[in-house]
Wavefront OBJ file of the C-alpha trace (Angstrom):
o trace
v 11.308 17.950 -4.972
v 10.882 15.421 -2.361
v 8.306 12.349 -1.545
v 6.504 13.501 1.088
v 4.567 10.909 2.556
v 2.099 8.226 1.332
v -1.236 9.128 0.790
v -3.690 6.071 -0.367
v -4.493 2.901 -1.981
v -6.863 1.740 -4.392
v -8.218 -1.704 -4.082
v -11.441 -3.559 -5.800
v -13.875 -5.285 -3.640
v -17.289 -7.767 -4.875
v -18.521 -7.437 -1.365
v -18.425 -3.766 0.063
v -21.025 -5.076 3.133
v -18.621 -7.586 4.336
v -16.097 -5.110 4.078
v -16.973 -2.286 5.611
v -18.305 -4.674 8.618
v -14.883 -6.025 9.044
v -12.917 -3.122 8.816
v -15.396 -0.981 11.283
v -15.075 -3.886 14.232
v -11.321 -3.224 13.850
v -11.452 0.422 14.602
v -10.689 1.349 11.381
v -13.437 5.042 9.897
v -15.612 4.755 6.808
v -16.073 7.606 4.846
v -18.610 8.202 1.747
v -20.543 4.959 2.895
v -23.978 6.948 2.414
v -22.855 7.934 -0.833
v -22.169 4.742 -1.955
v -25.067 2.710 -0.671
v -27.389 5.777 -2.210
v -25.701 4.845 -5.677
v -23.893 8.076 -5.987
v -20.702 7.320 -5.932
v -19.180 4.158 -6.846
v -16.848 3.463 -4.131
v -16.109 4.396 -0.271
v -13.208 5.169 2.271
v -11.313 2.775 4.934
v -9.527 5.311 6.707
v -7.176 5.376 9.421
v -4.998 8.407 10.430
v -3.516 10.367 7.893
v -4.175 7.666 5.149
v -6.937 5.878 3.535
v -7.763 2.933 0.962
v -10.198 3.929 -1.611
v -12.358 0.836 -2.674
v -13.861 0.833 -5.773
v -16.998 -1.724 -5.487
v -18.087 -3.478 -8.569
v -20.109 -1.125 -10.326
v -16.992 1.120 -10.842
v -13.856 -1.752 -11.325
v -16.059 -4.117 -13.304
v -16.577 -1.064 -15.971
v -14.513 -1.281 -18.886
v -14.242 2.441 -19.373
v -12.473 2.682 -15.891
v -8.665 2.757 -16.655
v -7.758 4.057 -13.339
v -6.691 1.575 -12.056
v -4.178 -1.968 -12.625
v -5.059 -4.273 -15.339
v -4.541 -6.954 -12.623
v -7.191 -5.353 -9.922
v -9.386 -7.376 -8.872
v -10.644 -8.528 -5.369
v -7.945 -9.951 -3.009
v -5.042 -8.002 -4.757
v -3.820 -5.812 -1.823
v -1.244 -6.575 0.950
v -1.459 -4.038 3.493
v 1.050 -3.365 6.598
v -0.679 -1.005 9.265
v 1.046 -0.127 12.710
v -0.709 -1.691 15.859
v -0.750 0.753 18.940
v -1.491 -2.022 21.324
v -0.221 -5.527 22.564
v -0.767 -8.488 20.433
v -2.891 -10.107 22.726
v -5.467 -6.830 22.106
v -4.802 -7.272 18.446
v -5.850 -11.131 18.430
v -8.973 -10.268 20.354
v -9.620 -7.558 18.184
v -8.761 -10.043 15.167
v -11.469 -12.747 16.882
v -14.211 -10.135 17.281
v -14.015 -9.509 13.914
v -13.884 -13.126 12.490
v -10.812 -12.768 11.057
v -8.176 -16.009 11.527
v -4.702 -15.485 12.051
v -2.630 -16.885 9.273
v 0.621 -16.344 11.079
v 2.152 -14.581 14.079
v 2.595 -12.890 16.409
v 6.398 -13.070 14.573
v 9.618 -10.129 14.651
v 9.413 -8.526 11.296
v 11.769 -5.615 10.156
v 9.381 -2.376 9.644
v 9.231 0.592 7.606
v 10.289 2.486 10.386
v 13.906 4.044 10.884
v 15.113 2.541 7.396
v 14.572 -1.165 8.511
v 16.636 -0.248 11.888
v 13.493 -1.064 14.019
v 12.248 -4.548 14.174
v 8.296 -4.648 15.349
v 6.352 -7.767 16.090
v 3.634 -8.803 13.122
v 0.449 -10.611 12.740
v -1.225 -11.037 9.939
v -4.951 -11.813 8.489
v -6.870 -11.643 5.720
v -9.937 -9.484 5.078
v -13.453 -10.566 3.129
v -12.026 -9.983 0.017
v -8.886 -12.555 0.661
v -6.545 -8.883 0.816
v -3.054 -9.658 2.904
v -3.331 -7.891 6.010
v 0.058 -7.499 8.199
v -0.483 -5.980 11.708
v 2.929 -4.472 13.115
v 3.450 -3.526 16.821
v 6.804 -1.472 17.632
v 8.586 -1.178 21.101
v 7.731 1.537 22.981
v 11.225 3.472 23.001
v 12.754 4.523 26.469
l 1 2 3 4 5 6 7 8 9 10 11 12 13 14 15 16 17 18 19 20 21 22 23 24 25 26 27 28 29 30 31 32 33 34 35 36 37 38 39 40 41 42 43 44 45 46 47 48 49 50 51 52 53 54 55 56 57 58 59 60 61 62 63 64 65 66 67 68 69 70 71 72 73 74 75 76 77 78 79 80 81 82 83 84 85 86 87 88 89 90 91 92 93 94 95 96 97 98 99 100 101 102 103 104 105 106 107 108 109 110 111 112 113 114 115 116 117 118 119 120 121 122 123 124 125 126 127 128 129 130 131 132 133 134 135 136 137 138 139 140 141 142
């Protein structure tokens, strides 16, 4: 038995509108939106290739009979890394466009990629919610 792969998060949000904005104007796809604006399900998709974050809006982390979850959830408790297929002056525009401040970079950071062998170049926001969000571009390889 092996790990395979990593499949998704699970993060808590007060303000799914604000989210979902942001995370649209970065490219990112929202799934089960209609559901969750209709009321019938408590929580939607941010999803971006073969992996998503599930966020659980208040109606379903504020309920004491959801265990699912960390006793410490609560809004701003994530600190995401997601690989940036584009320069870092696209991913500051990008960044602008969707009113999100860079905190710090563009900076070399040491990836997930080839067991820490491959350094990438980082920047990193912060979404509605306050959540950490790194953005790593890696060298094309020759």
């Amino acid at each position: 038995m092996t790990i395979a792969g990593f499949d998704h998060a699970a993060i808590p949000t007060d303000e799914p509108a604000r989210l979902i904005a942001f995370y649209r104007a970065l490219g990112f796809i929202i799934r089960g939106e209609e559901a969750f604006n209709a009321g019938d399900q408590p929580y939607f998709s941010i999803v971006f290739g073969p992996n998503k974050i599930n966020v659980h809006g208040p109606r379903l982390w504020r309920n004491e009979q959801f265990t699912l979850r960390a006793p410490a959830a609560k809004p701003g408790c994530g600190d995401f890394c997601f690989v940036w297929e584009g320069t870092s002056e696209a991913l500051q525009a990008a960044l602008e466009s969707a009113g999100a401040p860079i905190e710090v970079g563009p900076v070399e950071r040491e990836g997930g990629r080839g067991g820490g062998a491959q350094a990438g170049t980082s920047i990193y926001t912060r979404d509605p919610d306050g959540n950490l969000l790194e953005f790593i571009s890696y060298a094309a390889s020759p």
